[in-house]
N, CA, C and O of each residue as an XYZ file, in Angstrom:
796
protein
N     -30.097      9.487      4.249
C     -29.592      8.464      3.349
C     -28.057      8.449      3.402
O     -27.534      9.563      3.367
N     -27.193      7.320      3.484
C     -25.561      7.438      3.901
C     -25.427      6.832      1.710
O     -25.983      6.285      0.758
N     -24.499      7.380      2.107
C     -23.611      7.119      0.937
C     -22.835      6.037      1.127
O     -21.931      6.116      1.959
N     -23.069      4.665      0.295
C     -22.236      3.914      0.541
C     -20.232      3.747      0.457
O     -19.390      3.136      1.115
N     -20.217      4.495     -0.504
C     -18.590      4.683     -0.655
C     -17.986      5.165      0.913
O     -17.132      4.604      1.600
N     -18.882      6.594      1.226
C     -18.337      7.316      2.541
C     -18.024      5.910      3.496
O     -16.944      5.777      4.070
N     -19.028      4.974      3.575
C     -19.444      4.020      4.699
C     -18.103      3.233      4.708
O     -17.230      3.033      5.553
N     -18.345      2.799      3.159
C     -16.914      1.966      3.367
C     -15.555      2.496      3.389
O     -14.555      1.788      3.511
N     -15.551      3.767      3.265
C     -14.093      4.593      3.293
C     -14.240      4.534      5.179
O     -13.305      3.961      5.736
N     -15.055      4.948      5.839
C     -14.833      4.662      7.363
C     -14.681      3.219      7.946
O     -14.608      3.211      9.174
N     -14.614      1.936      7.308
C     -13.969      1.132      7.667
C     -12.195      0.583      7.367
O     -11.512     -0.393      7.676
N     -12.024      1.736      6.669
C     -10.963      1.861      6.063
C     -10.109      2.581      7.215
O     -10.260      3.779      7.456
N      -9.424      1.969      7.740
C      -8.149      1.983      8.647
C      -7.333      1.273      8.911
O      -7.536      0.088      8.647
N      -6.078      1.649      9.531
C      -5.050      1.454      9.761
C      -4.816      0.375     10.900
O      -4.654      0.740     12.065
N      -4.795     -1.477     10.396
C      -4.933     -1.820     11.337
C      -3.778     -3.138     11.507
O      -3.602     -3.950     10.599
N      -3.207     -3.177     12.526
C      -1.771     -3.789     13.185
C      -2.245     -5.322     13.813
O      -1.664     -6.401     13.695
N      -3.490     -5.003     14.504
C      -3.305     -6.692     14.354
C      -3.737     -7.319     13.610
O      -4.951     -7.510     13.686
N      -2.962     -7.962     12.505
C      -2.980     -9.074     11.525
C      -3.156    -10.333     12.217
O      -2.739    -10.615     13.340
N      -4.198    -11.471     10.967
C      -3.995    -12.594     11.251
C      -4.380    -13.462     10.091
O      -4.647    -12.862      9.050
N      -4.457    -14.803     10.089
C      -4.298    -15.181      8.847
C      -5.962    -15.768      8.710
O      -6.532    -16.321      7.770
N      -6.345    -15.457      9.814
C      -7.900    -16.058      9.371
C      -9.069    -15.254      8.512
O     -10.133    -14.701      8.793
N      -8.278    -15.496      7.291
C      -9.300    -14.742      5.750
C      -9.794    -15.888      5.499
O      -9.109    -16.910      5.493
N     -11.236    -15.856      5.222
C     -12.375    -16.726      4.605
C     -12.394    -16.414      3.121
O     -12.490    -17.268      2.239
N     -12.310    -15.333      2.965
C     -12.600    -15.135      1.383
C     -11.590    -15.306      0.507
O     -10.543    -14.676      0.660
N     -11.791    -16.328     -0.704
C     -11.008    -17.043     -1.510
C      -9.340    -16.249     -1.827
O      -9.289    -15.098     -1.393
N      -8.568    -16.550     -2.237
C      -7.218    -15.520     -2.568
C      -7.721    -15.295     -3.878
O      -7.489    -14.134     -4.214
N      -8.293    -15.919     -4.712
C      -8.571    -15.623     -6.369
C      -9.560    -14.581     -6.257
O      -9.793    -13.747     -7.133
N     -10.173    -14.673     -5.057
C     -11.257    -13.567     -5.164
C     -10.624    -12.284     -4.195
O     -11.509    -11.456     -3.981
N      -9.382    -11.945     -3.598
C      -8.955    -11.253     -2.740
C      -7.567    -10.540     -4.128
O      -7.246     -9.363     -4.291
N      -7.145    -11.538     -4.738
C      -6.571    -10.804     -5.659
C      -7.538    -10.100     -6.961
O      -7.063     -9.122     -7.537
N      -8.886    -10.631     -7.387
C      -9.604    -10.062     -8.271
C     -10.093     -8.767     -7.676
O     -10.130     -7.890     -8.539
N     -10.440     -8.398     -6.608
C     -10.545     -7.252     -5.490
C      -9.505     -6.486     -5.997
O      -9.654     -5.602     -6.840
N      -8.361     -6.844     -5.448
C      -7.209     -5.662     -5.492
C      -6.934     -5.395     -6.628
O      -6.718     -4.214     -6.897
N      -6.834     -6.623     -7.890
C      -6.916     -6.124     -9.610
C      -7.615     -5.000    -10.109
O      -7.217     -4.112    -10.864
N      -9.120     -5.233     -9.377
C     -10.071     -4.115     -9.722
C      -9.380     -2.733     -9.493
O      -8.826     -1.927    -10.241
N      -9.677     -2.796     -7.960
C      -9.208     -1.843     -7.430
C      -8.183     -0.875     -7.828
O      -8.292      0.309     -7.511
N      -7.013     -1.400     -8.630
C      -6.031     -1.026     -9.245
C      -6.474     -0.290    -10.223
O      -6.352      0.935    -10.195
N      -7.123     -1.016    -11.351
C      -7.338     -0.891    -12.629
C      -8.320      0.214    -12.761
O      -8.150      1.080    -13.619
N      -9.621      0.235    -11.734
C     -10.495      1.206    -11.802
C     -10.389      3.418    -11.442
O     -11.008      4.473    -11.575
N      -8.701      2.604    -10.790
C      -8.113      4.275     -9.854
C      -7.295      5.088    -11.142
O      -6.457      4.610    -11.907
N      -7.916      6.673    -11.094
C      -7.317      6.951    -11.826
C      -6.096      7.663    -11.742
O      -5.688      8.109    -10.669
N      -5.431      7.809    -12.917
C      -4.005      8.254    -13.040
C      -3.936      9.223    -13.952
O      -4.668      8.975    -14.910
N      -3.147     10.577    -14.072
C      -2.923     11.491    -15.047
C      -2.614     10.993    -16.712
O      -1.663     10.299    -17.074
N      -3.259     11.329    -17.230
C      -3.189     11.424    -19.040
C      -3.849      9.580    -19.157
O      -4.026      9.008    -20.233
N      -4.098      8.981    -17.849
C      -4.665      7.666    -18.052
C      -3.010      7.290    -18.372
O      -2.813      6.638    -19.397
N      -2.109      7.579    -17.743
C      -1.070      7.468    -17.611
C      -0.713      5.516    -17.148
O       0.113      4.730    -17.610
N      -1.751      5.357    -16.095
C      -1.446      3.758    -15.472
C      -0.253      3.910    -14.984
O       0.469      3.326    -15.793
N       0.392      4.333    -14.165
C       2.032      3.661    -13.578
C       2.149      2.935    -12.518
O       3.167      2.452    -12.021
N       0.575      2.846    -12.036
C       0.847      1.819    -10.469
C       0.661      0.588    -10.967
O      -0.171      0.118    -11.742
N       1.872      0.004    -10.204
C       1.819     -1.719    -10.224
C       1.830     -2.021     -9.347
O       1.960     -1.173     -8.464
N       1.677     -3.701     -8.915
C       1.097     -3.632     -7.893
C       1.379     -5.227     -8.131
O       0.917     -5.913     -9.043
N       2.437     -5.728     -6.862
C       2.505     -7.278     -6.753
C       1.811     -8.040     -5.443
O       1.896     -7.296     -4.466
N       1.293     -9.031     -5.194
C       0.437     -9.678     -4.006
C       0.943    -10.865     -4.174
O       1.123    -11.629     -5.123
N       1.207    -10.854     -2.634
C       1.722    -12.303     -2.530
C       1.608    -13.003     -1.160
O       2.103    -12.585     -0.113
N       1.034    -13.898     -1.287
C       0.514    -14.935      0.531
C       1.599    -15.743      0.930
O       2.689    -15.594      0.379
N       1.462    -16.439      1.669
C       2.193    -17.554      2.458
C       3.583    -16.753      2.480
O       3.929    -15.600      2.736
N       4.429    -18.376      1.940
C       6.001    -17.729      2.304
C       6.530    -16.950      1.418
O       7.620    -16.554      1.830
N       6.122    -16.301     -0.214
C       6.345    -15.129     -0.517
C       6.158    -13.975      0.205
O       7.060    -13.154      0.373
N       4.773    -13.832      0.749
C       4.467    -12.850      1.932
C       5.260    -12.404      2.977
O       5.337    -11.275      3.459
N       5.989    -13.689      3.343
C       6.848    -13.634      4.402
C       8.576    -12.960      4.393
O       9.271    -12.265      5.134
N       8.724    -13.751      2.906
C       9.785    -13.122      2.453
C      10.293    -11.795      2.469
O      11.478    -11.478      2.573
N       8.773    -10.632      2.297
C       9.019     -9.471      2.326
C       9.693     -8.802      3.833
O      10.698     -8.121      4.037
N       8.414     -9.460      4.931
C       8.870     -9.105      5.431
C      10.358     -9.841      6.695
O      10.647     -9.307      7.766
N      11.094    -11.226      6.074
C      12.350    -10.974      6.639
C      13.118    -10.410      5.847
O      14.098    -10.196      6.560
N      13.425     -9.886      4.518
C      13.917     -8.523      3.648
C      13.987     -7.627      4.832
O      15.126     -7.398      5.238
N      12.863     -6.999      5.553
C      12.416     -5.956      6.117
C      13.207     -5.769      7.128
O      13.640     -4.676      7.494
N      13.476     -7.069      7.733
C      14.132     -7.473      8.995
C      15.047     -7.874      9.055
O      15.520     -7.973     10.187
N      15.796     -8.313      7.977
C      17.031     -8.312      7.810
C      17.587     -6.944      7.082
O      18.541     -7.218      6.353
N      17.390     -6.130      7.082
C      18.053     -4.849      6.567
C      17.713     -3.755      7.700
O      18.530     -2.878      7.978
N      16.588     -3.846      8.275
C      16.514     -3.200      9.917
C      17.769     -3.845     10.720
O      18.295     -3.294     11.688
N      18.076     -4.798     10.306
C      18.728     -4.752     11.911
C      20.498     -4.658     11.688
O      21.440     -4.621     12.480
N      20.394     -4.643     10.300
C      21.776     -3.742     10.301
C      21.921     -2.560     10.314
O      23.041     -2.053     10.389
N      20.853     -1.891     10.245
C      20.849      0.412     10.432
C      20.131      0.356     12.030
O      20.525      1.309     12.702
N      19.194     -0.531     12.754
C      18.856      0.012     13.868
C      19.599     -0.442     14.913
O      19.897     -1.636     14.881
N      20.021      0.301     15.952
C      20.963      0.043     17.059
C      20.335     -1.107     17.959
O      19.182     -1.136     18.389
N      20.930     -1.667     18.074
C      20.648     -3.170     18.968
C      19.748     -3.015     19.911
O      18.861     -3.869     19.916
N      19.696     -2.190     20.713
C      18.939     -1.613     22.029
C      17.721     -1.449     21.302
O      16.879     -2.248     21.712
N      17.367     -0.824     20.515
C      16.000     -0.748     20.272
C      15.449     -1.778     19.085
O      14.402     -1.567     18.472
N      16.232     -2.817     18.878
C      15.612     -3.959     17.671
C      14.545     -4.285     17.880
O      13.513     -4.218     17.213
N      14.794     -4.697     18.939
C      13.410     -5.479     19.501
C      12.380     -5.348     19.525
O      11.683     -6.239     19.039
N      11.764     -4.182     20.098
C      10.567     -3.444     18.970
C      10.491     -3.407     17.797
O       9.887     -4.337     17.262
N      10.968     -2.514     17.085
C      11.086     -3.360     15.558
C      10.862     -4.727     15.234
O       9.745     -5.040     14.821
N      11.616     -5.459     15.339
C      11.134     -7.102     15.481
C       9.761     -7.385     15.655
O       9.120     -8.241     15.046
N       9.290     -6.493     16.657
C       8.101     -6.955     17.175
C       7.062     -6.172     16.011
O       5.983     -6.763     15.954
N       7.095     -5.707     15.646
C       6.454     -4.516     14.615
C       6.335     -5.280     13.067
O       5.365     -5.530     12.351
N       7.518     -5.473     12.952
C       7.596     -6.356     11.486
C       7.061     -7.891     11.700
O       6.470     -8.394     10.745
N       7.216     -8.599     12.790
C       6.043     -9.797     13.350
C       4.972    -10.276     13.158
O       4.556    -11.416     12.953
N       4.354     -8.875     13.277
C       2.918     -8.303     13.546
C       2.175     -8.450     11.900
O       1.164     -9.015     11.484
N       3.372     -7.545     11.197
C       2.831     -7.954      9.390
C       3.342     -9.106      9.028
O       2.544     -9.601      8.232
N       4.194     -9.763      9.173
C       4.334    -11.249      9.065
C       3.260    -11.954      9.204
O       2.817    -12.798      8.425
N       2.689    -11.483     10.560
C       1.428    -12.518     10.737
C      -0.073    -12.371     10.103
O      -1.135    -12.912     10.412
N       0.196    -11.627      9.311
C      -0.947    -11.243      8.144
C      -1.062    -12.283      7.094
O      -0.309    -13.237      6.900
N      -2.257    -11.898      6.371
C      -2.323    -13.368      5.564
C      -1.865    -13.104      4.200
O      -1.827    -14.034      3.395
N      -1.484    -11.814      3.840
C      -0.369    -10.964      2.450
C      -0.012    -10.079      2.751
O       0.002     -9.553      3.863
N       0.423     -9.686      1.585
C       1.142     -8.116      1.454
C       0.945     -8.047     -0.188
O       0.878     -8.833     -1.133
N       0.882     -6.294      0.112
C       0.815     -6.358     -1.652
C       1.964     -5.176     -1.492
O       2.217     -4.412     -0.560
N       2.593     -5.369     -2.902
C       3.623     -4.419     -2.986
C       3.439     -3.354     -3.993
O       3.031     -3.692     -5.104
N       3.686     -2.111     -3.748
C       3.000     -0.996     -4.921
C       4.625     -0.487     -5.530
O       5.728     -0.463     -4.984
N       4.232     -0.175     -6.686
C       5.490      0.379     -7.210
C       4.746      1.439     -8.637
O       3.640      1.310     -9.163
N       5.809      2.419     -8.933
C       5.595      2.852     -9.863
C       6.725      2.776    -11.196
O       7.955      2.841    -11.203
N       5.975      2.651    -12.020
C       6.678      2.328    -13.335
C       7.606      3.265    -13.884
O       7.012      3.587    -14.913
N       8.587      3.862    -13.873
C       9.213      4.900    -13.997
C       9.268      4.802    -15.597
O       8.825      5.828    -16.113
N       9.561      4.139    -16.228
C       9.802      4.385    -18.022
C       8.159      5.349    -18.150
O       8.026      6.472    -18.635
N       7.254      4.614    -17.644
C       6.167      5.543    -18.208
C       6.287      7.108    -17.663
O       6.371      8.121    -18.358
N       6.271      7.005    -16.158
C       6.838      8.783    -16.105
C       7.719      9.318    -16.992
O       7.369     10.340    -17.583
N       8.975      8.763    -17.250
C       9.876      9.825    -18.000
C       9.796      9.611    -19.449
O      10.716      9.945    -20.196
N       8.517      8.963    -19.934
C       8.185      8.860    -21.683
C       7.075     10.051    -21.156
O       6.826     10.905    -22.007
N       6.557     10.157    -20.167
C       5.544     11.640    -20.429
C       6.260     12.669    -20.252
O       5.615     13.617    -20.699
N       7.316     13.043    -19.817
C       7.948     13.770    -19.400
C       8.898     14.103    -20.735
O       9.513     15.167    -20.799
N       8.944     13.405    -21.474
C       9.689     13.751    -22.654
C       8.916     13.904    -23.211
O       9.011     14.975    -23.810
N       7.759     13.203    -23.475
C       6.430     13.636    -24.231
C       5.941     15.137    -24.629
O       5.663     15.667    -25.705
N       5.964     15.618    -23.173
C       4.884     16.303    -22.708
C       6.346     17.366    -21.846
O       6.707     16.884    -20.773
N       7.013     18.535    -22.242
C       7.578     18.826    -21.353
C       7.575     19.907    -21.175
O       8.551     20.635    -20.993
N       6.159     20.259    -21.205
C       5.880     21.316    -20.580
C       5.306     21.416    -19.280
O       5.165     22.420    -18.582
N       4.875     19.787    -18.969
C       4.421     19.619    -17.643
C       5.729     18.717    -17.511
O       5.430     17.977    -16.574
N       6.668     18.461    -17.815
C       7.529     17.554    -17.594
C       7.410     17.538    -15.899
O       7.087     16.462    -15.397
N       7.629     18.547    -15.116
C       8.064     18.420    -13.874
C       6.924     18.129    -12.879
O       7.164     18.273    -11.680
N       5.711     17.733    -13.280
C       4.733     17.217    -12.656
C       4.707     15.720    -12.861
O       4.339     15.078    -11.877
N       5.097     14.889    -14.187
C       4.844     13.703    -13.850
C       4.663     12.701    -13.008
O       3.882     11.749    -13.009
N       6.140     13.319    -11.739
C       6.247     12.382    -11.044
C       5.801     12.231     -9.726
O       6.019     11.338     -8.907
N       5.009     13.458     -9.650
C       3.946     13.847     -8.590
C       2.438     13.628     -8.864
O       1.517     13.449     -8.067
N       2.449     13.707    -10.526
C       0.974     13.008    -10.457
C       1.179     11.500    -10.404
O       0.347     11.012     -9.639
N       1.957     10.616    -10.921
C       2.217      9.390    -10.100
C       2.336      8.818     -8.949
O       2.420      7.597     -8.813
N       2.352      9.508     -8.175
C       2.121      9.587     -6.615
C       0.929      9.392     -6.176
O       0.426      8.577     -5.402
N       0.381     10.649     -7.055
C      -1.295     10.809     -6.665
C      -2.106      9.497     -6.904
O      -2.964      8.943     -6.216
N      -1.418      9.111     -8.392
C      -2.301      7.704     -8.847
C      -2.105      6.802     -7.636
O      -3.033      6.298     -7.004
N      -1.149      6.686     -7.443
C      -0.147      5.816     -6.304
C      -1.441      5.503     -5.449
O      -2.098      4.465     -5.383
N      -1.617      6.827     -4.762
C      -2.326      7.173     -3.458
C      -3.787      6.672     -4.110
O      -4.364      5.637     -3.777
N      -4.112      7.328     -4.796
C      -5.354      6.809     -5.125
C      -5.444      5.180     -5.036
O      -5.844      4.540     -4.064
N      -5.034      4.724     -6.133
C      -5.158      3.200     -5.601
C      -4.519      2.836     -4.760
O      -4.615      1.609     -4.793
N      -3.753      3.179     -3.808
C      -3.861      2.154     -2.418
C      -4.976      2.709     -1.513
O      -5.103      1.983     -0.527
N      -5.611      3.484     -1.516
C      -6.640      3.869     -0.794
C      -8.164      3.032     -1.389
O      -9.192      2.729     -0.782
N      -7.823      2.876     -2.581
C      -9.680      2.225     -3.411
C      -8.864      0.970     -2.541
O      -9.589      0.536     -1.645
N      -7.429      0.250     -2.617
C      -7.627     -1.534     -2.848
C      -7.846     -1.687     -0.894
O      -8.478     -2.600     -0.362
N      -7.215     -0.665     -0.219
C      -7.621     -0.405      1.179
C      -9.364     -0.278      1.374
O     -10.002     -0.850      2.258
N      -9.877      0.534      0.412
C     -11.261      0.195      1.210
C     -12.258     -0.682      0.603
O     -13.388     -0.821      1.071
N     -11.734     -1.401     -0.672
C     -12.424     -2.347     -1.117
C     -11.922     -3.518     -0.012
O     -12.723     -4.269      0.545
N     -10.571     -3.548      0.197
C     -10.468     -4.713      1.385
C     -11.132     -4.686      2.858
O     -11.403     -5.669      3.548
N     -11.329     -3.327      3.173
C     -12.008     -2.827      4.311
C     -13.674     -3.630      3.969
O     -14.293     -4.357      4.747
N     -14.047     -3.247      2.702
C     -15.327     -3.832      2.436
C     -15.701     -5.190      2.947
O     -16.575     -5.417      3.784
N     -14.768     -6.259      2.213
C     -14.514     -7.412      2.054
C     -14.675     -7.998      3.760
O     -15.491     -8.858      4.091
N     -13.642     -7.272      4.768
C     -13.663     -7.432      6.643
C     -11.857     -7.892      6.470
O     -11.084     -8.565      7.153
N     -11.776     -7.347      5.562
C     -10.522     -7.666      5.420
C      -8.852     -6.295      6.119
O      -8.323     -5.595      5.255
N      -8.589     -6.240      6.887
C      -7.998     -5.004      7.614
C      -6.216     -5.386      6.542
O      -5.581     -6.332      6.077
N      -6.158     -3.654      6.684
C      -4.722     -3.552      6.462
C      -3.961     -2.433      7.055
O      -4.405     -1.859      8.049
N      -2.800     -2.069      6.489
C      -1.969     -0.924      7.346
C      -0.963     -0.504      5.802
O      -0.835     -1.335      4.903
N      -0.394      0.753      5.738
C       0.694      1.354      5.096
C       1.668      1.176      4.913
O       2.015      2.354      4.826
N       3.072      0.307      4.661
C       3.924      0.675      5.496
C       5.221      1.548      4.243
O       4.949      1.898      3.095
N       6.107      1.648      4.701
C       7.195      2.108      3.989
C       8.502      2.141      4.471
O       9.083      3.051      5.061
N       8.878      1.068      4.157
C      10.288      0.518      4.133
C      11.385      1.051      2.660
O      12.610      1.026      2.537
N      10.491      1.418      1.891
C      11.362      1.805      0.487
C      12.215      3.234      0.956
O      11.555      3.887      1.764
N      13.279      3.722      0.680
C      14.253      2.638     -0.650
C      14.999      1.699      0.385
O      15.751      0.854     -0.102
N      14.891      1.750      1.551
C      15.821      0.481      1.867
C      15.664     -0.662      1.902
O      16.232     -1.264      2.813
N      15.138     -1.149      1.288
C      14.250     -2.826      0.835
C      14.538     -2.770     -0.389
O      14.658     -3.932     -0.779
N      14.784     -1.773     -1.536
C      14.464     -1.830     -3.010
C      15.081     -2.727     -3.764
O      14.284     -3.358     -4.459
N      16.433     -3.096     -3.928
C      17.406     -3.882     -4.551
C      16.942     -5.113     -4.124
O      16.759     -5.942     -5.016
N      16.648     -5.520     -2.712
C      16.747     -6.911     -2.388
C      15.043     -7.552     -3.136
O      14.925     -8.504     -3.908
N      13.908     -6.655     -2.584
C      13.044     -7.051     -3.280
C      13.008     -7.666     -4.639
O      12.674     -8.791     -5.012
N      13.593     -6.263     -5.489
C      13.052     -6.586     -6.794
C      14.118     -7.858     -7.518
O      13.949     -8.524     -8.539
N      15.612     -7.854     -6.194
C      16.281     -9.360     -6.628
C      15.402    -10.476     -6.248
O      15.615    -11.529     -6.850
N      14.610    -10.468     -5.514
C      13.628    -11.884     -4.493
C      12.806    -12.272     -5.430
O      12.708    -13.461     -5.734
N      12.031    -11.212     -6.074
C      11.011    -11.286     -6.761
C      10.983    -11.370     -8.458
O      10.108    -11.754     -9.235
N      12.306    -10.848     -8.661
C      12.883    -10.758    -10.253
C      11.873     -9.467    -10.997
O      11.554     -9.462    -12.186
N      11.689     -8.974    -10.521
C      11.218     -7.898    -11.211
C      11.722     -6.562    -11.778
O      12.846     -6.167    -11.466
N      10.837     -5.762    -12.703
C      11.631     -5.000    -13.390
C      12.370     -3.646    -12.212
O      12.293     -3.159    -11.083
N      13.104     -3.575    -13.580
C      14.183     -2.504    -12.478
C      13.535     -0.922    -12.427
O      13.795     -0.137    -11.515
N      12.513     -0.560    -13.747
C      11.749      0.297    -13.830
C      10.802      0.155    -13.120
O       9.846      0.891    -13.363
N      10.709     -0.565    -12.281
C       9.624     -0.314    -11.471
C       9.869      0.030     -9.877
O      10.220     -0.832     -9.071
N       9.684      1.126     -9.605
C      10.185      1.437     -8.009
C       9.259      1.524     -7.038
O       8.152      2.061     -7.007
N      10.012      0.786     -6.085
C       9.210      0.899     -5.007
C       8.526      2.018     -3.901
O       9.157      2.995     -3.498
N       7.516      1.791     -3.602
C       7.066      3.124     -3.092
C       5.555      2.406     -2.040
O       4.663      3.241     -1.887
N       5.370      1.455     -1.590
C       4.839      0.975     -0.613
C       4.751      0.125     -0.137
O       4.595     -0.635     -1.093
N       4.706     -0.691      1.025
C       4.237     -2.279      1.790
C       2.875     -2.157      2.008
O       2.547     -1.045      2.420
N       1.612     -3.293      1.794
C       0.887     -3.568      2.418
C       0.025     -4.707      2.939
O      -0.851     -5.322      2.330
N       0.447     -4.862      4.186
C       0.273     -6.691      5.138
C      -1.286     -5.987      5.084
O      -1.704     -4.840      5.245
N      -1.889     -7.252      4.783
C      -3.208     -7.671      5.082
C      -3.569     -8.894      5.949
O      -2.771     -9.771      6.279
N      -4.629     -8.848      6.212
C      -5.528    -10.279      7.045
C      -6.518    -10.035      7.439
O      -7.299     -9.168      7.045
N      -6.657    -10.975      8.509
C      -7.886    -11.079      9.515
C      -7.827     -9.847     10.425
O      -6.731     -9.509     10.870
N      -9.015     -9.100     10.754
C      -8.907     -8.329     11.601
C      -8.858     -8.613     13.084
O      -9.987     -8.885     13.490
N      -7.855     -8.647     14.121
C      -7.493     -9.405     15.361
C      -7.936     -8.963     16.706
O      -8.328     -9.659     17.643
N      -7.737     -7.076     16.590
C      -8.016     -6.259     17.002
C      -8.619     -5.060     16.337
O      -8.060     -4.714     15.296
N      -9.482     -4.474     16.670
C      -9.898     -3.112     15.965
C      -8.855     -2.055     16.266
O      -8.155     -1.902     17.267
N      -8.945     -1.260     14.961
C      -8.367     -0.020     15.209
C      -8.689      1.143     16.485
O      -9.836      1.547     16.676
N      -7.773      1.507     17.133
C      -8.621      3.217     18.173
C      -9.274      3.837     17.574
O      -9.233      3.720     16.349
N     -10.074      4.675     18.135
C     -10.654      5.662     17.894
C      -9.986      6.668     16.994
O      -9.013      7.105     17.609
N     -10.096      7.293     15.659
C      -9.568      8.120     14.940
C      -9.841      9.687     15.240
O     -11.001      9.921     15.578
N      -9.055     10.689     15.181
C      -9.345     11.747     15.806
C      -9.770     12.713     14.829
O      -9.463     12.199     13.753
N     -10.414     14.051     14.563
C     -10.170     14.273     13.002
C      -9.845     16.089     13.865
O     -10.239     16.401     14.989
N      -8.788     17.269     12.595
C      -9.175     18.036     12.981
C     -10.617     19.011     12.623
O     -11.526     18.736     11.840
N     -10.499     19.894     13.257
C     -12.178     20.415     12.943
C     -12.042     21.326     11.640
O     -11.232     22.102     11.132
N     -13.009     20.910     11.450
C     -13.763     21.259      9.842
C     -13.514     22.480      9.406
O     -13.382     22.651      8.194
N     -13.405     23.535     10.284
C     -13.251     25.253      9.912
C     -11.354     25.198      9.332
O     -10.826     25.983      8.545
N     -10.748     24.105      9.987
C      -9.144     24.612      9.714
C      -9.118     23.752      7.862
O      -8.363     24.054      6.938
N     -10.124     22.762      7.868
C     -10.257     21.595      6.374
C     -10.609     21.787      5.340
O     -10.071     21.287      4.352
N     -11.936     22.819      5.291
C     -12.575     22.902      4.279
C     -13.131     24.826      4.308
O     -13.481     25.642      5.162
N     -13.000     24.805      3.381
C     -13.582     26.316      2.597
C     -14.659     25.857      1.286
O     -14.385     25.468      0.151
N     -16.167     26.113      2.055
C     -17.189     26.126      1.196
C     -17.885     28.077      0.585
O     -18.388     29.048      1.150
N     -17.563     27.781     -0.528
C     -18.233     29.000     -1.265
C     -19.451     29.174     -1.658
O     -19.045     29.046     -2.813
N     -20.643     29.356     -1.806
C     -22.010     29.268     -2.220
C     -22.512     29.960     -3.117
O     -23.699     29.822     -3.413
């Protein structure tokens, strides 16, 4: 008997060719990733991941941000790749942007300061957690995505593009679409260096 979660966590990968041919509605591609968000958990039910989505030429916006701030730190000789890299999520049919809410970390952290110095590592975790559920609920859907991380050098211009709060920091890119190409083969290491079972 397979476990369905496992099933859909193995369609869950890392995938570069984007395209814009999504069938399934955006109201129903953002109610997906809402879930997804809302259902992942976070320390003390803390909530600090936010999480903006945006198609067409908002989508796009992100990534010439991306590409216009690459190509003033990367040396000319190698732009071009780059270019070609940031293209690639351009030609996706969104991006969602993850951020974490910082007023709520440092109200637990004053709260609570005896764990003060964990807050901002279990926010991470939440982080991770939901981009991994809204990754394999989109994986579900046939919908492919990829990671990326451009933060902090995107941070100012974003949250000027987008008007958003200043407590909220950035901490991921993710282009979605049509799947164009499949991902390679994933490699894993072996199980004796991964796991320690006790009985």
């Amino acid at each position: 008997m397979t476990n369905p979660v496992n099933e859909n966590l193995k369609k869950r990968r890392s995938i570069y060719a984007l395209g814009k041919n999504v069938t399934l509605p955006k109201e129903k591609i953002v109610e997906t990733i809402e879930e997804a968000v809302r259902q992942s958990p976070t320390a003390f039910n803390s909530q600090t991941v936010r999480a903006v989505i945006l198609f067409g030429e908002n989508s796009d916006k992100v990534w010439d941000i991306v590409e216009e701030t690459l190509q003033a730190v990367v040396p000319a000789e190698s732009f071009a790749k780059t270019k070609e890299k940031i293209a690639s999520f351009r030609a996706g049919f969104g991006t969602i942007l993850y951020f974490t809410d910082e007023n709520i970390v440092h109200g637990l952290e004053k709260d609570f300061p005896l764990y003060a110095k964990n807050f901002a590592n279990w926010a991470e975790q939440g982080l991770g957690g939901a981009q991994q559920a809204v990754w394999t609920a989109l994986a579900a859907e046939g919908i492919g995505a990829s990671l990326q991380h451009y933060n902090p050098l995107i941070d100012e211009k974003i949250t000027s593009a987008f008007d958003l709060p200043k407590n909220w920091v950035l901490r991921a890119q993710m282009p979605f679409g049509s799947i164009e190409a499949p991902a390679g083969k994933k490699e894993f290491m072996p199980d004796a260096e991964r796991f320690r079972v006790f009985d």
